[in-house]
C-alpha positions in Angstrom: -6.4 15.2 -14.2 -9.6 13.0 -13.8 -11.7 12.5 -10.5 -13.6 10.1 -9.0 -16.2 10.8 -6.2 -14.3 9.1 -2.9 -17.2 7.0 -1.6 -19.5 8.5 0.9 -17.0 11.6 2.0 -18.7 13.1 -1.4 -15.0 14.2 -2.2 -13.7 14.9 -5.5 -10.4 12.8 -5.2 -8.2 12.9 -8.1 -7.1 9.3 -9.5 -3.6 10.0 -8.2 -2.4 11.0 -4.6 0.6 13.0 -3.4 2.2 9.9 -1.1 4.7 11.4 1.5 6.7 9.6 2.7 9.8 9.4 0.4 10.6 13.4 -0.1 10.9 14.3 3.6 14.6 14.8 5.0 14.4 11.6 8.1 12.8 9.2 9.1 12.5 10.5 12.5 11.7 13.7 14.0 14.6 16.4 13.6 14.6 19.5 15.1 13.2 22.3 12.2 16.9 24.0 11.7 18.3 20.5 10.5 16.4 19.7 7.6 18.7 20.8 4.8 17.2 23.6 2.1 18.1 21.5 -0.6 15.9 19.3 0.5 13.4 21.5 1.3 12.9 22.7 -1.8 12.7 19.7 -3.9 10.0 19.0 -1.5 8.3 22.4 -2.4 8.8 21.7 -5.9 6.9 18.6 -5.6 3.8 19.7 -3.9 3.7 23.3 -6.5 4.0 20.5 -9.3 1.1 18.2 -7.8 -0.9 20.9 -7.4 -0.4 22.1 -11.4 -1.3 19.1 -12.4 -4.4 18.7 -10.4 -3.1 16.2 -7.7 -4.5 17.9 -4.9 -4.7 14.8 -2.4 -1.5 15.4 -0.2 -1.1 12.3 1.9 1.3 11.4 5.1 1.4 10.0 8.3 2.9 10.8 11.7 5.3 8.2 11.1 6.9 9.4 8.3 8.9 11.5 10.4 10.0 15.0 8.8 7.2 14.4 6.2 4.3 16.7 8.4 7.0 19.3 9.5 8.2 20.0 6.3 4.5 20.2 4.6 3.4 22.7 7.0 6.3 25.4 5.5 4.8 24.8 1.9 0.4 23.5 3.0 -0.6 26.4 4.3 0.6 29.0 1.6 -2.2 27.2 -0.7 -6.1 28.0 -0.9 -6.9 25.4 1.8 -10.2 24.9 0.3 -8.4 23.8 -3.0 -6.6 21.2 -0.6 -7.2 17.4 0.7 -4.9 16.8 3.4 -4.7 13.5 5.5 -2.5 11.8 8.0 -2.6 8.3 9.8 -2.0 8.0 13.2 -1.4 4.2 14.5 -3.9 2.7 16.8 -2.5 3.1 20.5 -3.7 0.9 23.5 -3.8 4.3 25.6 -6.0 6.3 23.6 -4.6 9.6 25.2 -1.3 8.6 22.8 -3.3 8.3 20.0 -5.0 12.4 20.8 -1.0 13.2 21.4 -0.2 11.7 18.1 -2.7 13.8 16.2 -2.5 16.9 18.6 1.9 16.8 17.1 0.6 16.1 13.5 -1.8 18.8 13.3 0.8 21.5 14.7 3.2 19.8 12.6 1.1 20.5 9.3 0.4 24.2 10.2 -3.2 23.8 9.6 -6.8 24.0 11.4 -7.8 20.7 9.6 -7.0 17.3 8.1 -9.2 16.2 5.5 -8.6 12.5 5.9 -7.6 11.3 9.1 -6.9 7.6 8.7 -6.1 4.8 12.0 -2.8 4.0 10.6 -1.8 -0.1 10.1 -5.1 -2.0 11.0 -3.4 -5.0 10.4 -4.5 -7.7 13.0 -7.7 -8.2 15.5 -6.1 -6.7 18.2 -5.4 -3.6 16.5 -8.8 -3.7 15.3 -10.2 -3.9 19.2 -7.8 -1.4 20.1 -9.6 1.2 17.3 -13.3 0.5 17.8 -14.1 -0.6 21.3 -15.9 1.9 23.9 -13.4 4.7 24.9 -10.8 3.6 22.0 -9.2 5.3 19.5 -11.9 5.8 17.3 -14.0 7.3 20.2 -10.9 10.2 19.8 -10.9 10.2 16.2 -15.1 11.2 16.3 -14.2 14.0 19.0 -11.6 15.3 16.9 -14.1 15.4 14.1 -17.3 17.1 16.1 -14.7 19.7 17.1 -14.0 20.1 13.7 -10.5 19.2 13.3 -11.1 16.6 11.2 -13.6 15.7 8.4 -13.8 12.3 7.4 -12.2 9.2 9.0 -10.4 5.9 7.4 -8.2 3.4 8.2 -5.0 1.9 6.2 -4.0 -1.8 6.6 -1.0 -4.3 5.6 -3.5 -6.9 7.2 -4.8 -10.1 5.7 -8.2 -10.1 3.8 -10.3 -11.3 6.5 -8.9 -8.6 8.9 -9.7 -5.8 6.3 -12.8 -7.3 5.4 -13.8 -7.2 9.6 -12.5 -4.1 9.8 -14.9 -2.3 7.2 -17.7 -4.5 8.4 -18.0 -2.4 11.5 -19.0 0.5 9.3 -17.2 3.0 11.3 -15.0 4.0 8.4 -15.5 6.5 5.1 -12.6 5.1 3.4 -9.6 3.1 3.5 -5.6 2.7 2.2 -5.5 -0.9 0.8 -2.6 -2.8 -1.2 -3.9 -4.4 -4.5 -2.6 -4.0 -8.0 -1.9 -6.3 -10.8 0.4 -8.6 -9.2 -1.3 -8.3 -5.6 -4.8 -9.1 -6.7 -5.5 -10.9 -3.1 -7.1 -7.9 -1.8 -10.7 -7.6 -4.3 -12.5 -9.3 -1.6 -12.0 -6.2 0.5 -12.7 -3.7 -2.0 -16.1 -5.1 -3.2 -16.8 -4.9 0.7 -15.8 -1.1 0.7 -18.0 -0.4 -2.3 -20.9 -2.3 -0.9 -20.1 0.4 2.3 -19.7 3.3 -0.3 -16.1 3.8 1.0 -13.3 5.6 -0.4 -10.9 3.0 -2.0 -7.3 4.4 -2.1 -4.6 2.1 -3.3 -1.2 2.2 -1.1 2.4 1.8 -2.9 1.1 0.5 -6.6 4.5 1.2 -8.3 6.9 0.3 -5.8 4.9 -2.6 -3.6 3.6 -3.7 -7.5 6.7 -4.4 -8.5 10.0 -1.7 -8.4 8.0 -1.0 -11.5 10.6 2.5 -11.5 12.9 0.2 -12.2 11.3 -2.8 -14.3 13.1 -5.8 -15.9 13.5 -5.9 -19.3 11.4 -9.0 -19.7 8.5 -7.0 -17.8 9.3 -4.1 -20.2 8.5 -6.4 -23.1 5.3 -8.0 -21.5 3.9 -4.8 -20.7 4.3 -3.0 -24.3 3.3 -0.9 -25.7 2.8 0.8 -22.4 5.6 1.3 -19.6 4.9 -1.6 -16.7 4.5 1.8 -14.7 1.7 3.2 -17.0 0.0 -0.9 -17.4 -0.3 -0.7 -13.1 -2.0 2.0 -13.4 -4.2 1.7 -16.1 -4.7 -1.7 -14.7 -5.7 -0.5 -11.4 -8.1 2.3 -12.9 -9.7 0.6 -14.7 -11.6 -0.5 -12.0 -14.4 2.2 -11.0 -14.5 0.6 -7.2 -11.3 1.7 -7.6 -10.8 5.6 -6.6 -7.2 6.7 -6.3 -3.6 5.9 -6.3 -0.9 6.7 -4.4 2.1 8.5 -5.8 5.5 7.9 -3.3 7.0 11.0 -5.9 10.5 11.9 -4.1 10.7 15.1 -7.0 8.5 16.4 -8.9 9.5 14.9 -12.5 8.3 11.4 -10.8 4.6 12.3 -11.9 5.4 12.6 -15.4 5.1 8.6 -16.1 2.1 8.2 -14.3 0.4 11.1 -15.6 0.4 9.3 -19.2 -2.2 7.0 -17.5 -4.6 9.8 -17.3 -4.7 10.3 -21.3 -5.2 6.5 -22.0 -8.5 5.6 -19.5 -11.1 6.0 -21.8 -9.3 3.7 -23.7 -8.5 0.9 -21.1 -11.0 -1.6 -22.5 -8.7 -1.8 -25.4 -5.5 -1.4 -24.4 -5.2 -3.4 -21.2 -6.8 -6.9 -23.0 -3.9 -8.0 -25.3 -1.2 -7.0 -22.2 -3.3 -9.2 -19.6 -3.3 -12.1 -22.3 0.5 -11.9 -22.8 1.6 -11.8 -18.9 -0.9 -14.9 -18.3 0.4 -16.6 -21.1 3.7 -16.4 -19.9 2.9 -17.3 -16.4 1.4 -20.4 -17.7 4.3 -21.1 -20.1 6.8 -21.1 -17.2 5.0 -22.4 -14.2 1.7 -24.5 -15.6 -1.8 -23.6 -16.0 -2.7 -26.0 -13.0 -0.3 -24.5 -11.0 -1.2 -20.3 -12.0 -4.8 -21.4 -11.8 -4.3 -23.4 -8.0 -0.9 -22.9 -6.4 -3.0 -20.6 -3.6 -5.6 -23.3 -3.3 -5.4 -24.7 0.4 -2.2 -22.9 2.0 -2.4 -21.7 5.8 -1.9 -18.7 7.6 1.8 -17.9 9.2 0.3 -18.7 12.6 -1.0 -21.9 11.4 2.2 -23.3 9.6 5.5 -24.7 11.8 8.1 -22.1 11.8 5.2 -19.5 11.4 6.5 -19.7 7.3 4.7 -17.3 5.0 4.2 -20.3 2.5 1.5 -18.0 0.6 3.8 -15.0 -0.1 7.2 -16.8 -0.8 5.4 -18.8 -3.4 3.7 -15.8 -4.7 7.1 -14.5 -5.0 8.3 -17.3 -6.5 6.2 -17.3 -9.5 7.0 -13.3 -10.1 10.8 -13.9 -10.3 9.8 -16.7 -12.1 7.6 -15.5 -14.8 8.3 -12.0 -14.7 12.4 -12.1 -13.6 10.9 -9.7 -10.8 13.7 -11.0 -9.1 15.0 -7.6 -7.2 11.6 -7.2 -6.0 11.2 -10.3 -4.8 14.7 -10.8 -2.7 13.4 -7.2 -1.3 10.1 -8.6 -0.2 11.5 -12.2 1.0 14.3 -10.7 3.0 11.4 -8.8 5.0 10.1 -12.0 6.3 11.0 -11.7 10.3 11.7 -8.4 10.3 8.8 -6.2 9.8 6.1 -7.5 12.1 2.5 -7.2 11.4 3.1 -4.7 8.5 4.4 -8.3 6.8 4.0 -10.8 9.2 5.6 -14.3 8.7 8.6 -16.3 8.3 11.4 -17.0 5.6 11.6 -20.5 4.5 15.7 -20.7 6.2 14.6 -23.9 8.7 13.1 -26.3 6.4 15.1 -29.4 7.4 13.8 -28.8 11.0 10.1 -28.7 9.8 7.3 -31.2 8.9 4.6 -29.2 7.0 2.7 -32.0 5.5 0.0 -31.8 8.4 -0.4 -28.1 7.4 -0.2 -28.5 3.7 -2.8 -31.2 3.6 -5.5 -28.8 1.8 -3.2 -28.4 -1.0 -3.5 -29.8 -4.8 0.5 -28.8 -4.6 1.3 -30.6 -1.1 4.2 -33.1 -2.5 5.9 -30.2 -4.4 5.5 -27.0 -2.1 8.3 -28.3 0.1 10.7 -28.2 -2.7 9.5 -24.7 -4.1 9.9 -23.0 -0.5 13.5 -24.6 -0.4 14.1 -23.4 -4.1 12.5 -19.7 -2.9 15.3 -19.3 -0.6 17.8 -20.3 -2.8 16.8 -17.7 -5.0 16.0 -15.0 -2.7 17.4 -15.5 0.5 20.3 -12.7 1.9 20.9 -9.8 3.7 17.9 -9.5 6.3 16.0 -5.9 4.9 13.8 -3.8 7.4 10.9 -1.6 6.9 11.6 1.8 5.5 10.3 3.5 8.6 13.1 1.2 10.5 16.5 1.6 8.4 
């Protein structure tokens, strides 16, 4: 395993994290007698293996339901200095909640300490103000810490750029979850303005938010050779030093394995990755136009700015993935979270076109007179059965 120092916490963080939130038994709280031992054990298996194999960051949240229970039978039997341990609690109006939240969590985990305790989901202003004003959560979050309970303090986000990029402005954070990987590249403005703050940069969900890449298609496959689409995202990702760690979603242990090849291969990133990134741009341009690849986000508003609150950025980023890529799976999964997930994706499907007139909106486009057509197109393609957040179903 390698490390990178995670910004100013001085921690040695290894370039993969233990993400938990898809080995646990619910997605709810249960009492302790109903998680299954089956399940239990695989779960045991996958922290002993993480630990082997130098993956020491173990990562959750409160609301990953069983996730913290079951941990706490297996955290505590290790050498807790050995150990990084966080959890995200989400930003509460009452800040007393938020205390309640991490008072359950930490009882939950069996330990004396989180590591990492990170405001979970800073996704708009108002969560934002909710966090950082006088007597908010974050006035908890630094109690918890001079009392010892927890050592360094982040926040994870779904938000837009400018939120983020507000958010770590305030320099009240060490580090922070972000989403950006090769196909989700929106995000660099943020992480230059963590490294300018020396924060930790940890990147949420690269394999399964990047792309189903567990599952790839074959054209994908072929783009991405000699190297798994899996192993490319990471080395990808990695091979960016403002870059610090990845997280790992492993549901059993054998789900490090294909990552782990990543590991062997980043001193060689500078020759490896070029020819791939040449061959999935080419290809992009070959099915969609270099004017459009180089300028389709040029211009587009926000959902709150756009009639029917349409998410015209994402369903045409979409677009161009099934497109180009024949990411197709992934993007009827992403499109059919439109409506349904809130500010963890906010926005709207493109389903009422014929009742909407978007040129006022569009009018700092290059693409103006075509996006119509390619959001009607979009829902051709992706549109279906409504899908909800994992944390939801």
């Amino acid at each position: 395993m390698q490390y990178r120092r995670f910004g100013r916490t001085e921690l040695q963080m290894p370039v993969f994290s233990c993400g938990g939130m898809r080995y646990q038994f619910k997605w709810q709280d249960v009492p302790p007698e109903q998680i299954p031992a089956d399940n239990q054990q695989n779960l045991e298996a996958t922290i002993r293996h993480s630990i082997e194999v130098g993956i020491n960051h173990i990562e959750t949240a409160r609301g990953y339901g069983t996730s913290e229970m079951q941990l706490g039978r297996i955290l505590p039997t290790f050498e807790r200095e050995k150990l990084i341990v966080q959890t995200k609690i989400s930003p509460k109006s009452n800040p007393q909640e938020f205390r309640q939240e991490f008072d359950k969590s930490l009882d939950y985990l069996k330990l004396d300490y989180v590591d990492l305790l990170s405001l979970h989901g800073i996704n708009t202003p108002q969560l934002l103000h909710d966090s950082i004003r006088p007597g908010g959560c974050m006035d908890v979050a630094r109690k918890l810490q001079a009392q010892g309970k927890v050592r360094f303090i982040g926040f994870s986000t779904h938000g837009p750029t400018d939120v983020i990029v507000e958010t770590i402005n305030t320099n009240q954070f060490d580090y922070l979850n972000l989403h950006w990987y090769y196909i989700n590249q929106f995000n660099w403005a943020a992480i230059e303005a963590a490294n300018r703050h020396d924060m930790g940069v940890f990147i949420i969900s690269p394999s399964d938010k990047g792309g189903m890449l567990y599952s790839p298609p074959q054209k994908l496959v072929e783009l991405c050779a000699p190297l798994s689409p899996m192993v490319f995202n990471d080395l990808f990702c990695l091979s960016y030093p403002q870059v610090h760690t990845l997280s790992l979603g492993a549901s059993k242990a054998s789900d490090f394995d294909e990552h782990l090849k990543a590991v062997e291969l980043l001193d060689r990133a500078d020759e490896i990755l070029p020819p791939i990134l040449v061959r999935l741009e080419e290809e992009a341009i070959a099915i969609l136009g270099e004017h459009w690849v180089k300028t389709w986000h040029v211009g587009l508003p926000k959902p709150e700015e756009t009639p029917g609150g349409i998410n015209i950025l994402i369903i045409l980023w979409l677009r161009n993935l099934a497109l180009a890529y024949d990411l197709m799976d992934y993007c009827k999964m992403r499109y059919n979270l439109l409506g349904n997930a809130s500010h963890w994706f906010p926005g709207n499907k493109a389903d009422r076109l014929k009742e909407l007139d978007l040129q006022q909106c569009l009018q700092e486009s290059p693409h103006a007179d075509k996006i119509p057509a390619f959001l009607e197109e979009s829902h051709r393609l992706f549109g279906g059965q409504e899908v909800k957040r994992l944390s939801e179903q």
